[in-house]
Every structure is written in structure tokens, then in C-alpha cells.
N, C-alpha and C positions, 0 to 999 in steps of 0.2 A: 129583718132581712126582706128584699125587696124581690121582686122578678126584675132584672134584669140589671142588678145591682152586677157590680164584679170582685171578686175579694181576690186576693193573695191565697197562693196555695202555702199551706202551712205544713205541707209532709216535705221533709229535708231529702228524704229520697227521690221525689220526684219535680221539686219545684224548679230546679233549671232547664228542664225540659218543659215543664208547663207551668207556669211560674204565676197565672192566672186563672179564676176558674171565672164563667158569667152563669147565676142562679138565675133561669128560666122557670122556675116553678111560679105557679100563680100563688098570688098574695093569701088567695082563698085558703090554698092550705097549708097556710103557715105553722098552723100548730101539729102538723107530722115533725116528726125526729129527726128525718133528711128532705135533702133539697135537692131536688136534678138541677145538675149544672153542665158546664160545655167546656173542656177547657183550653185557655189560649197559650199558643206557640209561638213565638218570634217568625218571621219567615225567615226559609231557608235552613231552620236548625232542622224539618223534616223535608222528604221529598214527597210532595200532593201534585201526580198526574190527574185530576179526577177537575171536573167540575167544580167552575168557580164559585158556583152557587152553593156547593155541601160544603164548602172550607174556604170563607170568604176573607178577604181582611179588612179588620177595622182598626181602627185609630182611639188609643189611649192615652191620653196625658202627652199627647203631639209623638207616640210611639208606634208604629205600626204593630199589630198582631196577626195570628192566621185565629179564625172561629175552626174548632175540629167538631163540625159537629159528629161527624164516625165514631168520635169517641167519648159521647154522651154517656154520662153517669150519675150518681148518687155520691152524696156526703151526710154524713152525720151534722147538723146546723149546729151543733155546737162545737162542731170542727170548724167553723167559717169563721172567719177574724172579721174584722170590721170592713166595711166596704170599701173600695179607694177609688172608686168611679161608678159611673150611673149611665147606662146604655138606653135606654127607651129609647132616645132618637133615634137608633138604628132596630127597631124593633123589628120591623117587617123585614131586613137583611136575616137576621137570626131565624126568626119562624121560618123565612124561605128556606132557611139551610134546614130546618129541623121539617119539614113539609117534604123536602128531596129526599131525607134520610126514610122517612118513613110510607113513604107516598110513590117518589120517584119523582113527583113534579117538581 
């Protein structure tokens, strides 16, 4: 698993509402048992009055998503199925949002 890999949510009760999660943990500590991740939402399937920078949208496989970073969490890594995309390119979108959640900026 990568930082800023994105896997498929694998729980059946929550993956049509987040149907994607993006693993933001450093590479560094790979070997804990979970991984903070962010997880992505279709737009539109919620309502984000807030700041474009804490719930940005990014583009998957020519798909638009929302980043929630408000609803930053944890996964067990051997809950995470294999990656289906790779975000680095937008690294600095993501830390922005995870910088506003925690910071304000």
C-alpha cells in the first residue's frame, strides 16, 4: 500500500455512498495494522456548503469524485483491496484539504 494510492471500499454497507477510499498514511509506516484514509463520494450524492478546499474534487479514471476530507479515518490494511488508481499528482489538493481540517488554513 502506497500514500496516496486509492482502493475500493470493501464494506457492502457503506460503499455506494463512499465507494472509494485515498490511503494518505506515509509509506513510513507501513507496517501498522491500519492506514488513515479519506473517503471519496460522487458529487452530488451529499450536500458540501463548506469550503472548496476541505472537500475538493478530483478525477478518477475520467470520473469526477468529492475528497471528504471531514471524514477522515482509519482502516484495518488488510481491509484495503488492491489499488485501482494512484493520486500523487494531486498531492498538494489532498494535504490542502487535510491542513484546512486540522489547521484551518
Amino acid at each position: 500500500m502506497a500514500q496516496f494510492s486509492v482502493h475500493r471500499n470493501s464494506d457492502p454497507t457503506t460503499a455506494e455512498k463512499y465507494p472509494l477510499f485515498i490511503d494518505i498514511q506515509d509509506d513510513l509506516l507501513s507496517s501498522l495494522a491500519t492506514r488513515i484514509v479519506i473517503p471519496l463520494t460522487r458529487p452530488g450524492s451529499q450536500s458540501y456548503d463548506i469550503l472548496w478546499t476541505l472537500v475538493p474534487e478530483l478525477t478518477i479514471d475520467g470520473e469526477r469524485y468529492m475528497l471528504l476530507a471531514p471524514q477522515l479515518t482509519h482502516v484495518k490494511a488488510i481491509e484495503l483491496g488492491p489499488a485501482v488508481a494512484e493520486l500523487g499528482h494531486e498531492r498538494h489538493t489532498v494535504l490542502a484539504a487535510v491542513e484546512m481540517l486540522f489547521r484551518g488554513l
